[in-house]
C-alpha positions in Angstrom: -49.7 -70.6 2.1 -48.2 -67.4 0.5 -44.7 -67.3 -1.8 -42.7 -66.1 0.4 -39.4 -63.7 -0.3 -36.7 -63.4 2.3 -35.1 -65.8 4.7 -37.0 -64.8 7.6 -40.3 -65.4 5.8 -39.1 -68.5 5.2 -38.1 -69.3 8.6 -41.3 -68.0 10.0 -42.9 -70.2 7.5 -40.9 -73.6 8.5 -41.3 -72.4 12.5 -45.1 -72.3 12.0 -45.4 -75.2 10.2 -43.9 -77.3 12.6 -45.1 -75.9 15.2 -48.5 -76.9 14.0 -47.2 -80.5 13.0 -46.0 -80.9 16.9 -49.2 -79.4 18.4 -51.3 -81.8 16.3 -49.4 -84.5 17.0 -49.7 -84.0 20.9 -53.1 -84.0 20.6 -53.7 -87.0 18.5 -50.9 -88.6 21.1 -53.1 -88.0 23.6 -55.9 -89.3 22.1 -55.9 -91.3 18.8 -59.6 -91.2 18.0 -59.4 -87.4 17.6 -60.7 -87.0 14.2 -60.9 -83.4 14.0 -57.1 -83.7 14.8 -56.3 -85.9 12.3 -58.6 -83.9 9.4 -56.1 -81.0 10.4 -53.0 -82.7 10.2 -53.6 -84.5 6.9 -54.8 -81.1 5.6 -51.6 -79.2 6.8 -49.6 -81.8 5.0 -51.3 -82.2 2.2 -51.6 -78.4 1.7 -48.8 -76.6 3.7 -46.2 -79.1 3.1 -45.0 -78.6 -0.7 -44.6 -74.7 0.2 -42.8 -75.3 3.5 -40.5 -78.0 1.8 -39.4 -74.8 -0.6 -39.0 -72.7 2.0 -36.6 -75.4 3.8 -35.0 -76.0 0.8 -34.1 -72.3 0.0 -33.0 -71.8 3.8 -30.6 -74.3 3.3 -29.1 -73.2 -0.3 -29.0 -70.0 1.8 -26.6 -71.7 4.3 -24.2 -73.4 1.9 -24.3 -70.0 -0.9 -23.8 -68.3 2.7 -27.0 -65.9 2.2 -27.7 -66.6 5.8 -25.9 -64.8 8.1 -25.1 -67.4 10.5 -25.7 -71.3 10.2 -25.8 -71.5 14.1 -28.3 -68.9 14.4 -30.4 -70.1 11.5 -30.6 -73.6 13.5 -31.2 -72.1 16.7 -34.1 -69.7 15.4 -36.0 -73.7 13.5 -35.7 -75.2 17.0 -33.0 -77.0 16.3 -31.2 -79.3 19.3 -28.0 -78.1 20.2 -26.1 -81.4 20.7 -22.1 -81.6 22.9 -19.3 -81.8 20.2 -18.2 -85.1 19.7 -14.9 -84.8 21.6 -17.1 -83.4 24.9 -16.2 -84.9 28.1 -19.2 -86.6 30.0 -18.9 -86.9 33.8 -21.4 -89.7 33.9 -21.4 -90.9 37.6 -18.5 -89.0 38.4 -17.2 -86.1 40.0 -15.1 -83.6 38.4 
């Protein structure tokens, strides 16, 4: 994996590399004897990971220095779960 420069390299970079994590996963979910699966996961992590985690690292020193332009955004654009605030109302079982 390259250096990268701005935030949206490294957001491409972090997208990629989970998106890759996840994909292998599924596979070796779906069957666990898959070794050619496996080779590529312990390769991504043993060789993708350090660069990713300094990607990560400098989107997130982005956030708090306020670099980024939005935090929300940022989050979304990872994959991030958007989760109900914690003061949200649930109408479990009833109607409104």
């Amino acid at each position: 994996m390259k250096t990268l420069g701005t935030v949206q390299d490294d957001v491409s970079a972090v997208r990629d590399f989970v998106s890759q994590i996840r994909a292998l996963c599924a596979q070796l979910i779906a069957n666990p004897f898959n070794t050619p699966a496996a080779e590529q996961l312990l390769d991504l992590l043993l060789e993708d990971a350090p660069t990713t985690e300094h990607a990560l690292e400098r989107l997130l020193q982005s956030l708090i220095n306020g670099r980024a332009s939005n935090g929300t955004q940022l989050f979304d654009v990872l994959g991030g779960r958007r989760y109900p605030a914690p003061n949200a109302a649930f109408g479990v079982g009833t109607a409104a």
